[in-house]
N, C-alpha and C positions, 0 to 999 in steps of 0.2 A: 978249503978249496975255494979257486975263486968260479964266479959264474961267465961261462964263456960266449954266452948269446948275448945280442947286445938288447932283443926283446926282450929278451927274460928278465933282462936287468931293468929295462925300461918301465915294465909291467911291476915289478916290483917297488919299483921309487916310487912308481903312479900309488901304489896300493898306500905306502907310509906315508905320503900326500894327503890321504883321504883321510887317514886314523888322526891328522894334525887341524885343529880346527882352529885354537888361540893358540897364543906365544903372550908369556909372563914375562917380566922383568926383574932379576934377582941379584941381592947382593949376597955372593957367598950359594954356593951348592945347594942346590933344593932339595936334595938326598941326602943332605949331611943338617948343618945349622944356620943354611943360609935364610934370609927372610926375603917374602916379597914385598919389591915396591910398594907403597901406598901413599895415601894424601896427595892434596894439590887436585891436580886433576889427569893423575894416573888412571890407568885403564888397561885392562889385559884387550891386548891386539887382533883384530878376527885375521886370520891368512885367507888368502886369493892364491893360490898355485897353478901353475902351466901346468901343460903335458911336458912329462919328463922325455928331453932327450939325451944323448951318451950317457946313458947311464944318470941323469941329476934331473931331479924335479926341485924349483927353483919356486918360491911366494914371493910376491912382490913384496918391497920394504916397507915397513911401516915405523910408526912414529910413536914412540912413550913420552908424554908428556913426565918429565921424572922429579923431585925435587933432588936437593942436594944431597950426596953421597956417592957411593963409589959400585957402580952395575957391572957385574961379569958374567953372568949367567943367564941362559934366557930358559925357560921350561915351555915346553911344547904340551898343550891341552886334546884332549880328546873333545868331540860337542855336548859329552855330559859334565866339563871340567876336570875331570881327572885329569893327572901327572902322567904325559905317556912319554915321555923323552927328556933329557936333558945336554945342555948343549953350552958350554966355555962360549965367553965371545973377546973380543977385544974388550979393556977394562976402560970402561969409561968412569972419571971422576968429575963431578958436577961440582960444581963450589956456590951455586946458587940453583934456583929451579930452571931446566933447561929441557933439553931434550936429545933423546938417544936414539939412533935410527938402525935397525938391525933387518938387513934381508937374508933368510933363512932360506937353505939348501940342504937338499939330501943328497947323498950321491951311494945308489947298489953297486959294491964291487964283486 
Protein backbone atom coordinates (compact mmCIF):
# COMPACT_ATOMS: atom_id res chain seq x y z
CA UNK A 1 0.00 0.00 0.00
CA UNK A 2 1.34 3.17 -0.93
CA UNK A 3 0.95 6.15 1.59
CA UNK A 4 -1.42 8.82 0.19
CA UNK A 5 -0.74 12.06 2.48
CA UNK A 6 1.89 13.87 1.33
CA UNK A 7 2.75 14.86 5.40
CA UNK A 8 2.72 11.70 6.25
CA UNK A 9 5.13 10.95 3.86
CA UNK A 10 7.13 13.88 4.73
CA UNK A 11 7.04 13.19 8.43
CA UNK A 12 8.27 9.92 7.67
CA UNK A 13 11.63 10.71 5.33
CA UNK A 14 12.07 13.40 8.18
CA UNK A 15 12.10 10.52 10.87
CA UNK A 16 14.71 8.08 8.46
CA UNK A 17 16.79 11.41 8.24
CA UNK A 18 17.24 11.44 11.83
CA UNK A 19 18.11 7.52 12.36
CA UNK A 20 21.04 8.50 9.54
CA UNK A 21 23.92 10.12 11.20
CA UNK A 22 27.18 8.85 8.84
CA UNK A 23 27.52 7.54 5.45
CA UNK A 24 30.44 4.70 4.79
CA UNK A 25 32.07 4.10 1.75
CA UNK A 26 32.13 0.40 0.46
CA UNK A 27 33.46 -1.78 -2.07
CA UNK A 28 31.10 -4.62 -2.48
CA UNK A 29 27.64 -5.02 -0.09
CA UNK A 30 27.96 -4.38 3.44
CA UNK A 31 25.53 -7.11 4.16
CA UNK A 32 27.18 -9.50 2.10
CA UNK A 33 31.29 -9.46 1.64
CA UNK A 34 31.77 -6.14 0.91
CA UNK A 35 34.66 -4.20 2.88
CA UNK A 36 34.87 -0.67 4.01
CA UNK A 37 37.11 1.87 2.60
CA UNK A 38 40.06 2.59 4.61
CA UNK A 39 43.71 4.29 4.63
CA UNK A 40 44.98 7.35 3.14
CA UNK A 41 42.76 9.75 4.69
CA UNK A 42 39.41 8.08 4.47
CA UNK A 43 36.83 9.05 6.81
CA UNK A 44 33.08 7.92 7.29
CA UNK A 45 31.04 11.18 6.49
CA UNK A 46 28.79 13.10 9.24
CA UNK A 47 25.20 14.01 7.13
CA UNK A 48 23.53 17.56 7.45
CA UNK A 49 19.91 16.76 6.08
CA UNK A 50 17.02 19.33 5.02
CA UNK A 51 13.35 19.12 5.95
CA UNK A 52 12.04 16.47 3.61
CA UNK A 53 9.78 17.79 0.95
CA UNK A 54 7.60 15.61 -1.82
CA UNK A 55 7.99 13.06 -0.02
CA UNK A 56 12.50 13.09 0.04
CA UNK A 57 14.75 14.24 2.56
CA UNK A 58 17.94 15.10 0.88
CA UNK A 59 21.92 15.41 3.17
CA UNK A 60 24.01 17.51 1.58
CA UNK A 61 27.03 15.89 -0.60
CA UNK A 62 29.86 15.01 0.92
CA UNK A 63 33.34 13.99 0.22
CA UNK A 64 35.40 10.53 0.83
CA UNK A 65 38.70 11.02 0.47
CA UNK A 66 39.20 7.23 -1.11
CA UNK A 67 42.38 5.46 -2.18
CA UNK A 68 42.36 3.40 -5.24
CA UNK A 69 39.80 0.77 -6.07
CA UNK A 70 36.43 0.44 -7.12
CA UNK A 71 33.22 2.15 -4.50
CA UNK A 72 29.59 0.99 -5.07
CA UNK A 73 28.11 0.96 -1.94
CA UNK A 74 27.65 3.61 0.58
CA UNK A 75 26.22 2.25 4.39
CA UNK A 76 24.18 4.66 6.13
CA UNK A 77 25.26 4.86 10.23
CA UNK A 78 23.12 5.44 13.03
CA UNK A 79 25.11 8.08 15.97
CA UNK A 80 26.08 4.99 17.92
CA UNK A 81 27.85 3.59 14.39
CA UNK A 82 25.71 0.90 13.58
CA UNK A 83 24.67 -0.39 10.06
CA UNK A 84 21.07 1.07 9.62
CA UNK A 85 20.68 1.16 5.75
CA UNK A 86 22.38 0.27 2.80
CA UNK A 87 22.39 1.84 -0.40
CA UNK A 88 24.04 0.97 -4.44
CA UNK A 89 25.52 4.11 -5.84
CA UNK A 90 27.11 4.76 -9.05
CA UNK A 91 30.42 2.67 -9.30
CA UNK A 92 33.23 4.59 -9.01
CA UNK A 93 36.74 3.33 -9.99
CA UNK A 94 39.83 5.22 -8.66
CA UNK A 95 42.99 4.15 -10.30
CA UNK A 96 44.96 6.26 -7.90
CA UNK A 97 43.77 8.06 -4.52
CA UNK A 98 40.99 10.51 -5.44
CA UNK A 99 37.93 11.22 -4.31
CA UNK A 100 34.14 10.07 -4.49
CA UNK A 101 31.32 12.47 -3.77
CA UNK A 102 28.01 10.94 -2.92
CA UNK A 103 24.78 13.03 -1.88
CA UNK A 104 22.21 10.83 -0.27
CA UNK A 105 18.42 10.84 -0.55
CA UNK A 106 15.51 9.14 0.99
CA UNK A 107 12.29 9.31 -0.70
CA UNK A 108 8.72 7.74 1.49
CA UNK A 109 6.52 6.27 -1.12
Amino acid sequence: MTIKVESTKNALADAYAGIGAKLSLWSGNPTGSGTECSGGSYARQTLSWGAASSSTATASEVTFEAPAGTWDYVGLHDSGGDLADVVPINSTTLGADGQVKVTYTYTQS
